[in-house]
C-alpha positions in Angstrom: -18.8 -1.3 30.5 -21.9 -3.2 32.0 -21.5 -2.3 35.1 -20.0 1.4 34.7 -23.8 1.8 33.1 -25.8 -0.6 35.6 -23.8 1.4 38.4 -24.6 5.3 37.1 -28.7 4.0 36.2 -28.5 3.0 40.1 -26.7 6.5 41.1 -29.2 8.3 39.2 -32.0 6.2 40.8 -30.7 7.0 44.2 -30.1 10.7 43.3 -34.1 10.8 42.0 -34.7 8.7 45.4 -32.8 11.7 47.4 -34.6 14.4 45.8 -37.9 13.2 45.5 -37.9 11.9 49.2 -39.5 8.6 48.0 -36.9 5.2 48.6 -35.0 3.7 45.9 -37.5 0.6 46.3 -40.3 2.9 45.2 -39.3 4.7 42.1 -37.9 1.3 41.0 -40.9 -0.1 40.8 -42.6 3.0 39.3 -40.6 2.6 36.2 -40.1 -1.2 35.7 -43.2 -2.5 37.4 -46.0 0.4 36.2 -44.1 2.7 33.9 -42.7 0.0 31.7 -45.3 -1.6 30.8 -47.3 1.2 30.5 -44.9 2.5 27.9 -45.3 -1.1 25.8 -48.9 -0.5 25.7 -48.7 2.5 24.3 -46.3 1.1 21.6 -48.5 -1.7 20.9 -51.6 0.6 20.6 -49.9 3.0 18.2 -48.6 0.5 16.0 -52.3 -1.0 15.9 -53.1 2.0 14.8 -50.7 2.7 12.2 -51.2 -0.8 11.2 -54.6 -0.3 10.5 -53.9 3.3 8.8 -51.8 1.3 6.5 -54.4 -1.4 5.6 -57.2 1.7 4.7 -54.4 3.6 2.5 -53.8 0.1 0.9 -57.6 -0.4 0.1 -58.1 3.4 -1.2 -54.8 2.7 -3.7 -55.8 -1.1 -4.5 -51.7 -2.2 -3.4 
């Protein structure tokens, strides 16, 4: 079952690769390298920010 999926990510990424007339190499590294991590940070910041949205409704109520 791993490989079935690890096979069709790398068939899409070569399909992507064909259509966007960039290499495999390339988009590979845009999504694990730049995109990724890109996408944690956002994560991270949004839970800050709920985090601290939280903390001021907690305050206003006295929980």
């Amino acid at each position: 079952m791993v490989d079935y999926i690890f096979y069709l990510c790398v068939d899409i990424l070569i399909w992507l690769a064909k259509i966007t007339g960039i290499s495999y190499e390339f988009i590979n590294i845009l999504i694990f390298v730049i995109g990724y991590p890109l996408f944690v940070i956002f994560l991270i910041t949004i839970i800050h920010w709920q985090y601290k949205k939280i903390k001021k409704l907690n305050k206003k109520f006295n929980i």
